[in-house]
C-alpha positions as CSV (number, residue, x, y, z in Angstrom):
1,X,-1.7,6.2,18.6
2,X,-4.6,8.4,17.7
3,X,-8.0,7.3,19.1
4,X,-11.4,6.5,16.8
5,X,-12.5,10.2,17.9
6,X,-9.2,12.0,16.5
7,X,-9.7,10.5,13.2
8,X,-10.6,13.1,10.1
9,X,-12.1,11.6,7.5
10,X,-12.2,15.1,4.1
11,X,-14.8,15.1,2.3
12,X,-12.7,17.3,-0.2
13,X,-10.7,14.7,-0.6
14,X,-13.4,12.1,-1.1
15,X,-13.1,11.1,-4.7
16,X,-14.8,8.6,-7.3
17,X,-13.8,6.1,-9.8
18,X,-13.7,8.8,-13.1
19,X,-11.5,11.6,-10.7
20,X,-9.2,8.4,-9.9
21,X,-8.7,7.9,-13.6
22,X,-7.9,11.6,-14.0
23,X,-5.2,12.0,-11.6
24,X,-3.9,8.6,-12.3
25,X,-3.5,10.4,-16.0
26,X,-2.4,13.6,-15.2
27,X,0.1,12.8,-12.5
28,X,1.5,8.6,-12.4
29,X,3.9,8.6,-15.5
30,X,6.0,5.9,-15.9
31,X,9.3,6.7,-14.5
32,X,12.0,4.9,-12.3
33,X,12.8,7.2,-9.6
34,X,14.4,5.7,-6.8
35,X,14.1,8.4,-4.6
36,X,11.1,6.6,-2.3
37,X,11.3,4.0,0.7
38,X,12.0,3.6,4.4
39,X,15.2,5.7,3.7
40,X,13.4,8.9,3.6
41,X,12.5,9.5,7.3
42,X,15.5,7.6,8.1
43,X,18.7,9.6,6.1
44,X,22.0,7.9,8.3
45,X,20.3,4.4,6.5
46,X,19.8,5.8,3.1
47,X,23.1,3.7,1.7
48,X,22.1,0.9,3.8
49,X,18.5,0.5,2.3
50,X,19.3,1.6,-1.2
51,X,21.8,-1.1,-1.3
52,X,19.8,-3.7,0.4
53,X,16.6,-3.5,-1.3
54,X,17.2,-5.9,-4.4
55,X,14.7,-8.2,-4.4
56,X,12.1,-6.8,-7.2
57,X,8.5,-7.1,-5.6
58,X,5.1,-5.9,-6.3
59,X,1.8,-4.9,-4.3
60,X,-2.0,-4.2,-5.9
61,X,-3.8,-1.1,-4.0
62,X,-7.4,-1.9,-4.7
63,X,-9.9,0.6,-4.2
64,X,-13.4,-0.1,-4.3
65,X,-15.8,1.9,-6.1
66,X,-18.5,3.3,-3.3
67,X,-19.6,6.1,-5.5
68,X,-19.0,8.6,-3.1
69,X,-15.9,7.6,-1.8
70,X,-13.1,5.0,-2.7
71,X,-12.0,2.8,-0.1
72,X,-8.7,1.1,-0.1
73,X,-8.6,-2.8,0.4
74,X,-5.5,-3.9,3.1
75,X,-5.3,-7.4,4.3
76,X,-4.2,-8.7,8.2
77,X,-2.0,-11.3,7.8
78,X,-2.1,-14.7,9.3
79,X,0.1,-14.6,12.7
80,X,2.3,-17.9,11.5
81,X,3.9,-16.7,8.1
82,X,7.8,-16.2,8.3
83,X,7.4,-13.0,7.4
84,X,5.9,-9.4,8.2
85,X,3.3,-11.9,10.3
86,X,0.3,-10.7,11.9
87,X,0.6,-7.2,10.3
88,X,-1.5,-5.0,8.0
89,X,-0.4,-5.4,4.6
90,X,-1.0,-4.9,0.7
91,X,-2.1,-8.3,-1.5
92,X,1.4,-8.4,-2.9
93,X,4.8,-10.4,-2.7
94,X,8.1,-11.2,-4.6
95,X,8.1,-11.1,-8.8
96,X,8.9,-14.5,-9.7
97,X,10.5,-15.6,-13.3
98,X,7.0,-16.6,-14.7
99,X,5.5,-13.4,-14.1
100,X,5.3,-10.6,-17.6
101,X,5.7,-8.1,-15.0
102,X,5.0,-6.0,-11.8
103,X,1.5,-5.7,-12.8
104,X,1.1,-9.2,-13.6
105,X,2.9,-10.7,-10.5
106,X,0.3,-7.9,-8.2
107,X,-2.8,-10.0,-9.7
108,X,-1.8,-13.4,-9.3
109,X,-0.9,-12.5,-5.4
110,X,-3.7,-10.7,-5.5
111,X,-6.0,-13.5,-6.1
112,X,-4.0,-16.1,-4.2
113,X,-4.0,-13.8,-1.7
114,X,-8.1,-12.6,-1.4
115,X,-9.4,-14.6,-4.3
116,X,-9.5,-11.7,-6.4
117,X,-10.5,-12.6,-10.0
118,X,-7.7,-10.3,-12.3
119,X,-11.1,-9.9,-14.9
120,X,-12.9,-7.8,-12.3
121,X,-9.4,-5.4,-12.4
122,X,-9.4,-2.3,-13.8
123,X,-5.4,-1.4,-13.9
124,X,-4.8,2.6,-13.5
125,X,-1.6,2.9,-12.8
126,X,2.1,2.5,-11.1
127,X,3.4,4.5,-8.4
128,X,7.5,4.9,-8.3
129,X,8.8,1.8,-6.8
130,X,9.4,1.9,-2.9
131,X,12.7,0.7,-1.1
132,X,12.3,-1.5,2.0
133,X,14.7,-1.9,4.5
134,X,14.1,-5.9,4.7
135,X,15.5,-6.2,1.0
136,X,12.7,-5.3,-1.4
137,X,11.9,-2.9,-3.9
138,X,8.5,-2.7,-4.2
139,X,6.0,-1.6,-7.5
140,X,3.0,-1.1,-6.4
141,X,-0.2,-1.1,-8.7
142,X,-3.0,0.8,-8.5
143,X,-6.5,-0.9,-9.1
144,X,-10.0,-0.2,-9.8
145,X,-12.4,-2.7,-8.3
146,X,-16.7,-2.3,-9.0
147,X,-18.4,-2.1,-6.0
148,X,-19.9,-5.7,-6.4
149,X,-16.7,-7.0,-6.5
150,X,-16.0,-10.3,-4.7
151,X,-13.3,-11.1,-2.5
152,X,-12.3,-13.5,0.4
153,X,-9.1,-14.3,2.1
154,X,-6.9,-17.1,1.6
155,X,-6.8,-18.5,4.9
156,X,-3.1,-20.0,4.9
157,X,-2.3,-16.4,4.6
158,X,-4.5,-13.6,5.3
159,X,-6.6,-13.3,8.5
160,X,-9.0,-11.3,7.1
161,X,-9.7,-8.1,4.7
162,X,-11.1,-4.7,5.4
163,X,-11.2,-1.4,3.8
164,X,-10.8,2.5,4.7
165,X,-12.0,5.2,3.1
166,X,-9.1,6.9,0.4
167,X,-10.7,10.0,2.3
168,X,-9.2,9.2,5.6
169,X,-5.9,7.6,4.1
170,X,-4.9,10.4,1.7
171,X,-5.8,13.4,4.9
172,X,-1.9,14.0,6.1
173,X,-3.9,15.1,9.7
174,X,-4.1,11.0,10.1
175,X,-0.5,10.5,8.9
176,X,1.5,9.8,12.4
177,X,5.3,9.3,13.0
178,X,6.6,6.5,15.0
179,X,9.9,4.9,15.5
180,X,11.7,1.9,16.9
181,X,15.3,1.1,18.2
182,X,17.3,-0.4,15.5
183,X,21.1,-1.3,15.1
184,X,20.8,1.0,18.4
185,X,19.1,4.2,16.8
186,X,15.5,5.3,16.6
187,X,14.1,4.1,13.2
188,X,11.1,6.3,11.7
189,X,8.2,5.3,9.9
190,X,4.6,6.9,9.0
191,X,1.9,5.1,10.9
192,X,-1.9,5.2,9.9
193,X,-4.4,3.8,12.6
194,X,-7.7,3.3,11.9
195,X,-10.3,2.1,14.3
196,X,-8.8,-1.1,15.5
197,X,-6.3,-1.6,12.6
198,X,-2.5,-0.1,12.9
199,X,-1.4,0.3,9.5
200,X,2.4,1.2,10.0
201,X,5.7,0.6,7.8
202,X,6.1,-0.2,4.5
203,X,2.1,-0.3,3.9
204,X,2.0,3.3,5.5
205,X,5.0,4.8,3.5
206,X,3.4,3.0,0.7
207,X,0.0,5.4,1.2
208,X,2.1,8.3,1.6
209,X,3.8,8.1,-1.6
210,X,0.5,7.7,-3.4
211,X,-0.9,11.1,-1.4
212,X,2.1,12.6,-2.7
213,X,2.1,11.5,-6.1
214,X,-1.2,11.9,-6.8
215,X,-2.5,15.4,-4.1
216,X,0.6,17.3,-4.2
């Protein structure tokens, strides 16, 4: 794990809210590729996870307008949920039959989630959807939150909320591999500490793909 003295923060890649909007424009289309998820650093579970991810889901990314650079809102869950407990996550959770769509089913976790009012969203775009090995397929929604913007966590849920700067998140230099024994072979997955939060997984592949769909 890289220490807080390793970390790079670019100011080239520091951006604000109207350069946001202009790559969200110029490079998220709407499109259905299914060519993103845990299977890409792992290729002998590519079947496995294609298969198994089923379960439609949806995440909001919200980034906070600072001026002079965006920061991206995670939340630390709370240590007793049945699932994905105690670890860095996205507002987020399954589509259910009520919802219009991804983007609606992103706000309405998002503010039982961190109280996030849905009028104080500005919606810029979709990233591809993003294949998880623990059965979901993921469409996660970018957002564009003012700088006064309130929010507070749900306690039965989230721990508590912090943000990092896109600057530091979208710098490959802090993008780390790590891996773990599973169905006795190492699994792979992108890992992102910073400072005393270990952004790993799903959450970190998650980041990736938005470097790569909207730097590359």
């Amino acid at each position: 794990m890289t220490t807080n003295d390793d970390q790079q923060i670019s100011p080239e890649l520091a951006i604000g809210a109207e350069e946001l909007r202009r790559l969200a424009r110029k490079k998220l289309v709407e499109t259905k590729e299914t060519t993103h998820g845990d299977h890409l650093l792992n290729p002998g579970f590519s079947e496995w996870v294609v298969k198994k991810a089923v379960t439609p889901a949806a995440v909001l990314i919200p980034l906070v307008d600072r001026r002079d650079d965006l920061q991206i809102v995670f939340t630390k869950r709370t240590a007793h949920l049945k699932s994905h407990s105690g670890q860095i996550a996205f507002p987020g959770g399954k589509i259910d039959a009520q919802d219009q769509d991804a983007v609606s089913a992103a706000l309405r976790e998002a503010q039982e989630e961190i109280h996030l009012d849905p009028h104080h969203v500005e919606i810029i775009g979709n990233l591809p959807d993003y294949f998880t090995g623990s059965g979901y397929r993921i469409s996660p929604v970018l957002a564009l939150l003012d700088g006064n913007t309130q929010m507070h966590p749900n306690p039965d849920e989230v721990e508590y909320i912090f943000e990092v700067p896109m600057s530091f998140l979208m710098n490959v230099d802090n993008h780390h591999m790590g891996s773990r024994k599973f169905q006795g072979s190492d699994r792979y997955f992108y890992e992102m500490p910073y400072r005393e939060h270990y952004i790993w997984g799903v959450t970190a592949g998650i980041v990736r793909m938005m470097h790569e769909k909207l730097f590359k």
